[in-house]
C-alpha angles and dihedrals in degrees: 000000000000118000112296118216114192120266111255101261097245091062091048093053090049092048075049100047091039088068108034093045104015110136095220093040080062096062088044095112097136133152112237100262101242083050098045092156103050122067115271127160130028153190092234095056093050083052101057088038073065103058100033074070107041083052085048088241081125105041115212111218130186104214135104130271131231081239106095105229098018112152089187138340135198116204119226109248097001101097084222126122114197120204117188125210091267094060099024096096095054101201106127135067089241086060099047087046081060089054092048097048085046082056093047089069100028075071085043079067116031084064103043091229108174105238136160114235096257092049085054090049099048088052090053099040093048086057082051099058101034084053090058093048096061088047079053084250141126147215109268113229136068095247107060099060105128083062093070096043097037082055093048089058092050105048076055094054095238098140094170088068088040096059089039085066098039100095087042089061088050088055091047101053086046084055098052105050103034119125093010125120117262093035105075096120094050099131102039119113103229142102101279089240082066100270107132 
């Protein structure tokens, strides 16, 4: 990774204050998508991401990543958040769905729960893509299109539909980061800091 310099500490209160008051956080109560029938994600998790950041327990950095294209990234088992310039205003729905799919495996995390990389992926990418529903937006790119409509039935609360596009968005994710560097391990069954 290139040289990190801190986030100025306005933009990290607002990150903090974004996940422990946000109005559409609130509503962020989702099964993990290979697990669609058992409780997930919840309110209460992207609140204490809040305020392990707000405390400094989780450090937020400006700096670039090793991954082409990232707008942020958030290591397993470091405590540190990277923005990168094209996030770090954070002025834009687009920007504060980054920082909801970064809180998405900063839980990952924080519970230990054992993943594979695209699972991970498909979580984050699902609270991405909730959160821009309810800002009357969508994913870009054209393979990540389950997300959108997945998000839209369950905003609706039409979970049938929603299951029913749970193993689509897998695939998706799968899709998406395949071949690329930093997911070479996208199919193996292991928390993510090399406990099985």
């Amino acid at each position: 990774m290139s040289s990190a310099t801190e986030l100025e500490q306005k933009k990290i209160d607002q990150i903090a204050h974004f996940l422990q008051h946000g109005g559409i956080v609130k509503k962020f109560n989702f099964p993990r998508l290979y697990l669609p029938n058992l409780p997930g994600y919840k309110p209460k998790y992207y609140e204490e991401i809040g305020q392990m950041i707000a405390s400094k327990r989780i450090r937020v950095y400006e700096g670039n990543g090793e991954i082409p294209g990232a707008k942020a990234f958030y290591k397993m088992g470091s405590n540190c958040l990277y923005l990168t310039s094209e996030t770090k205003p954070l002025n834009t729905p687009d920007h504060w769905s980054t920082i909801a799919h970064e809180a998405t495996h900063m839980i990952q995390d924080m519970k230990k729960w054992r993943m594979t990389m695209q699972e991970m992926e498909a979580d984050a990418h699902f609270a991405q893509a909730l959160f821009l529903h309810y800002k009357n937006g969508f994913l870009s790119g054209g393979l990540m299109q389950t997300f959108t409509s997945a998000a839209k039935d369950f905003a609706a609360g039409n979970m049938r539909e929603f299951k029913k596009k749970c193993q689509a968005m897998l695939g998706e994710a799968g899709n998406k980061y395949y071949g690329k560097k930093g997911y070479e391990k996208l199919y193996i069954k292991e928390r993510q800091d090399g406990i099985p």
